[in-house]
N, C-alpha and C positions, 0 to 999 in steps of 0.2 A: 789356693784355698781348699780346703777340706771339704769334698763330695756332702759334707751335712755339717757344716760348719754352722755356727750363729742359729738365727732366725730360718728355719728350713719349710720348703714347702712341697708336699707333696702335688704334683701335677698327674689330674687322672681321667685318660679319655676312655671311650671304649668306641668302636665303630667297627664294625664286622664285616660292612655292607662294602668298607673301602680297600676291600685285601680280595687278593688270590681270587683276581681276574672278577672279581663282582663290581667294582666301578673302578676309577681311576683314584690313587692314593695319593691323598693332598694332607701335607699338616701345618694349614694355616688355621687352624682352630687353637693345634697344639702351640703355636708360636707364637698367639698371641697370648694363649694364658701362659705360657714361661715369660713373654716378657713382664706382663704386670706380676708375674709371680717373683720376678729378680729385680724388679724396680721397688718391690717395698719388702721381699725379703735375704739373706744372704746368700744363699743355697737353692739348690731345687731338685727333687726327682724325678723324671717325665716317664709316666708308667700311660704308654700308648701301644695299642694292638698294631696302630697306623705304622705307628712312630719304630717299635721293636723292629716290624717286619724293612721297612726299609732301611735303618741303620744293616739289618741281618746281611739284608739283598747287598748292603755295598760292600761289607766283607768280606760274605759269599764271592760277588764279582773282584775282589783284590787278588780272593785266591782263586779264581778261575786264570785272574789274568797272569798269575807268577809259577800257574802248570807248565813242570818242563817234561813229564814223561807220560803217556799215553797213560797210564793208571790211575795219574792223580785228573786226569781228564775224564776218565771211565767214571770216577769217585762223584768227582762235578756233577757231570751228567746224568750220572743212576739218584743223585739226591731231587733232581728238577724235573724229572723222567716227563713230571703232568703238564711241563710249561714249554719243551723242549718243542722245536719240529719235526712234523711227523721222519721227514726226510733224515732228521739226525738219527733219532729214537731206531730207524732201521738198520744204517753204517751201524749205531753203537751194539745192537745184535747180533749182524754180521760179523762184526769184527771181534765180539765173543765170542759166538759160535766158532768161528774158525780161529782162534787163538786156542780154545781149549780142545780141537783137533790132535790126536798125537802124529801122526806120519803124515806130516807135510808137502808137498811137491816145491818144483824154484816158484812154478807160476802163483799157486798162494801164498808163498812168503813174499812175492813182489805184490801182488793184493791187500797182503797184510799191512805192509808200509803205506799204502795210498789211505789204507780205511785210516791207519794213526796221524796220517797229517790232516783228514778230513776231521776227525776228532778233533785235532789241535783246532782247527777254522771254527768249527761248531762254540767251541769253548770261549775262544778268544771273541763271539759276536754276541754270545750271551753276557760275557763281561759289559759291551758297551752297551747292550740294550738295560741292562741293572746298573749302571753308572750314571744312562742318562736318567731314567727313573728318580734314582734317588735325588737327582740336582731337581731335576721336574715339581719333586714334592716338597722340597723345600729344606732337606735334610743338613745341607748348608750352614743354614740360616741356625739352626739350633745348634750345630756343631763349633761355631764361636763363643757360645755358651762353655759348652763344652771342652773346647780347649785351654780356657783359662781358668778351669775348676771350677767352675760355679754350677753346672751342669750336670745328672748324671743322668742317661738314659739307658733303659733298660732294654737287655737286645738279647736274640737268642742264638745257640750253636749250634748251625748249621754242617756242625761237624757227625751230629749224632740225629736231629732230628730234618727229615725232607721237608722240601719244603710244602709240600699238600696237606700236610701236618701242622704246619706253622702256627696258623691261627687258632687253634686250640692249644697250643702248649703257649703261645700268646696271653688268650686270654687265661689263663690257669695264672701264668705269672702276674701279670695286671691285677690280678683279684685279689692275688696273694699280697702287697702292697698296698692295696686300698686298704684291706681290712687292718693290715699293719697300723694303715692311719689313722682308722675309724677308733679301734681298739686301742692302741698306745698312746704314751704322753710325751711324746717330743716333735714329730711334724707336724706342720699344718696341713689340713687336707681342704686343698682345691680339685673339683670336678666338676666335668662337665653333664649337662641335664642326663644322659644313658647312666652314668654312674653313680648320679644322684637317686636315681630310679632303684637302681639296684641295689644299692645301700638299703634303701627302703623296704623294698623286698623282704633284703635280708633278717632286716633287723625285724619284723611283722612277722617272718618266718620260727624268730629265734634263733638264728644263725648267727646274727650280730648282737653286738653288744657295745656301742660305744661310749665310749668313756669319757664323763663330765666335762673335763680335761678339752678334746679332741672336740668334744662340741664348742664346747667356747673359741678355741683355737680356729675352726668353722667359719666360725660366724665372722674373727676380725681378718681373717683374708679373704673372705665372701664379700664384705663390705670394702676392703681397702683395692681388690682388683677389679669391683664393680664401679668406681667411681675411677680408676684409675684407667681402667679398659673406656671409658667416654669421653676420655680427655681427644678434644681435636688433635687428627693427625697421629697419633696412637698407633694404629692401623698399619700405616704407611713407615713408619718410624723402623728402622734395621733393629738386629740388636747389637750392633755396634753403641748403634744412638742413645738407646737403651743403656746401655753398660754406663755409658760416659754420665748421663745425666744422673744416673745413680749414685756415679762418683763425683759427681761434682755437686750433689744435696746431702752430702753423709750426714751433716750436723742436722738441719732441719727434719730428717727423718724420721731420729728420734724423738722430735715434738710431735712428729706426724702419727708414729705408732701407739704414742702415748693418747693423740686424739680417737685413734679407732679405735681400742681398746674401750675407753668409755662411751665411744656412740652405740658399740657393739650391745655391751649390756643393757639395749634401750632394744634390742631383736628379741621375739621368743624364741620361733621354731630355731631347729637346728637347720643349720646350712643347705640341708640336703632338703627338705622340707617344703612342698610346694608353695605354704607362705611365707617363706622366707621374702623372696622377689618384693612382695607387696610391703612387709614391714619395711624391708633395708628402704624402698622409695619413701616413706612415709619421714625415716629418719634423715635420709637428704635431703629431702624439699623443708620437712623442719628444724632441722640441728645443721647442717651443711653448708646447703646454699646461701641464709644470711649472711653467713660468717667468710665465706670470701667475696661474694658483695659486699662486705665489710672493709676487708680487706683490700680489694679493689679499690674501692676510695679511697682509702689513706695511701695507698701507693700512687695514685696519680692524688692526689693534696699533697704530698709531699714531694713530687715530680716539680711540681708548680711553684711550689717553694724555693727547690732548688735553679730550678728556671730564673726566678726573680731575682737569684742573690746573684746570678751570673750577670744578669742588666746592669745592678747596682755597681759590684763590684770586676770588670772582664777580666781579671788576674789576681783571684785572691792572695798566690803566694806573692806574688810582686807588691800589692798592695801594704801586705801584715808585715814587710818584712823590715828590718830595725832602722833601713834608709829612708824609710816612706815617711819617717816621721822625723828626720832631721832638721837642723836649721836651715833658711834658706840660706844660697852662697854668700859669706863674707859675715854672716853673723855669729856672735860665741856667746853663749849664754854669762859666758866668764868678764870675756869683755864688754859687752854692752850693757849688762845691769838691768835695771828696772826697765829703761824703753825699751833696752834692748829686746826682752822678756815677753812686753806686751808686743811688740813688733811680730816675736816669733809666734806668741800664741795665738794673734791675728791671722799670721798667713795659714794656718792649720788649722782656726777654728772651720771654716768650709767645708772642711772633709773628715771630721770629728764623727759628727752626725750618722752619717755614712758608712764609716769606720763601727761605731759601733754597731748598730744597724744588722748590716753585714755580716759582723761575728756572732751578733744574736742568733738570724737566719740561719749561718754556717752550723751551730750547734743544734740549732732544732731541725734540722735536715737530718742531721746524724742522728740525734737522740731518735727523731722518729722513724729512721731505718732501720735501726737497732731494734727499738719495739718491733717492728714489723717482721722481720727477719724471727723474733722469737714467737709470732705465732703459731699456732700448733700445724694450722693449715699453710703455711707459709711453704713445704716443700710441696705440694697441690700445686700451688701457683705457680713455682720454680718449674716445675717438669711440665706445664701444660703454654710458659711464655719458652723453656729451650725446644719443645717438640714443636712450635709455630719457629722459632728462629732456624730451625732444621728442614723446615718440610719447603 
């Protein structure tokens, strides 16, 4: 699928406090809003500081780990200079300094060789300390996204920028993206409370401007991954899990999107908007929650329905089938005539009843799982009874 295929949603963290050695980098933030963000739309962008620097970091550590000459080692190691050990940071001096010597002795060319295999070791343990990081954070978990196109995450190139540098050429990018959202008419933009701030900022500042469009579009992925993100078990759910239940509600989705779309225009603020939170509760506890309380009941009254047709009847297809209503053995409607007739439709009248009955049942089962199935909220339900059948 196309990096912005369909229904696209922008995903926008910001967290400064989680990079380059100021806490530990985690993005279970970011991987729950991508999942509600791919469970009600087709697409997704993840524009995360967190998210950038640790895809960067496993890159980075691909190509630390695929150095086969002391230079592309030298290169490694002069970009990370501020994260390195002081113990490396010294060899990688030394072994400058004496490389750009002109008249060399045997004894420093045999020096020389130990500082480049020490280089190699330095290289090759920063790969697996930025490998295991990246698994740490969760980086994984988003890159199954990822790999089947549904996914795009925004990373930077550590070819040109250090990485002490990162998180400002991070956030420059993030921001550049948001505003893309905020301002344009084709993603939807989801973000987290920092970014929401910041939009705000911006826009009070004058800096922003966004576009009628992008508000609206706001609000029905504001509401659609705010009720989607409290679905029991949610949390815990992969995105594997994710993916599947997506694909296995495609039909009902569309009822779904069509439901949030008009709960939406029942919100003022715009998404970003600190009363947003209070309007969207106001319209789930009154537009929402009846209606799969609603919904709930007719699916177990029709549960119950089809429970009783199973009593009535234990083999409906053996029952309905053209044998079940034959004569009994040795009678022919041809040859016995009038008693014959009433003989037969004696032995059959006891199970007539029943028979019909039964086929009543049979169709109002269907008939009403059919209605059910086309309620709007009907993939709600779907994705909150597969993420209990999953957890």
């Amino acid at each position: 699928m196309d990096a912005e295929k369909g229904l696209h949603i922008t995903v926008g963290t910001f967290d400064r406090g989680a990079v380059l050695g100021e806490g530990k980098v985690t993005l279970s933030r970011e991987i729950q809003m991508v999942k509600a963000g791919l469970l009600y739309g087709d697409s997704a962008r993840l524009c995360s500081i967190a998210a950038s620097l640790v895809l960067s970091f496993q890159r980075f550590a691909e190509n630390a780990m695929s150095a086969t000459d002391v230079e592309q080692c030298i290169l490694i190691l002069g970009l990370v200079e501020d994260r390195i050990d002081p113990r490396a940071k010294a060899i990688l001096s030394q072994y400058q300094a004496l490389k750009a010597k002109r008249h060399k002795n045997s004894h420093e060319y045999l020096l020389l060789d130990k500082l480049a295999s020490a280089l190699h070791e330095w290289t090759a343990q920063f790969h697996d300390i930025l490998a295991h990081q990246a698994g740490f954070a969760g980086l994984n978990e988003l890159k199954r996204a990822q790999t089947v196109g549904l996914l795009t995450i925004e990373a930077l190139d550590f070819t040109e920028t250090k990485i002490k540098e990162a998180d400002d050429r991070a956030a420059e990018m993030v921001m550049k993206r948001v505003i893309d959202a905020v301002e344009g008419t084709n993603s939807y933009p989801l973000f987290d409370d920092p970014v929401g701030m910041i939009v705000q900022a911006g826009i009070l500042l004058g800096k922003l401007r966004p576009s009628e469009a992008a508000i609206k579009r706001g609000r029905q992925i504001g509401t659609a991954a705010s009720l989607l993100r409290d679905l029991p078990h949610f949390d815990a759910a992969t995105m594997d899990e994710v993916l599947d239940i997506r694909s296995e509600l495609e039909r009902p989705l569309v009822r779904f999107r069509s439901a949030i779309i008009r709960l939406a225009e029942g919100i003022t603020p715009a998404p970003w908007d600190d009363e947003f939170s209070s309007d969207l509760e106001q319209v789930i506890q009154r537009d929402i929650r009846p209606v799969i309380a609603d919904l709930e009941d007719a699916i177990q009254a029709n549960s119950y329905m089809r429970a009783l047709m199973t009593r009535v009847v234990s083999d409906p297809k053996k029952f309905f089938s053209p044998t079940a209503f034959a004569a009994p053995a040795g009678l022919s409607l041809v040859a016995t005539g009038h008693a014959g007739l009433l003989q037969l439709l004696a032995a059959v009248a006891g199970f007539a009843p029943a028979a019909i009955n039964a086929l009543d049942v049979h169709y109002e089962v269907k008939r009403k799982r059919e209605e059910i199935e086309r309620n709007q909220m009907f993939f709600y339900y779907g994705a909150r009874r597969s993420l209990a059948d999953n957890a």
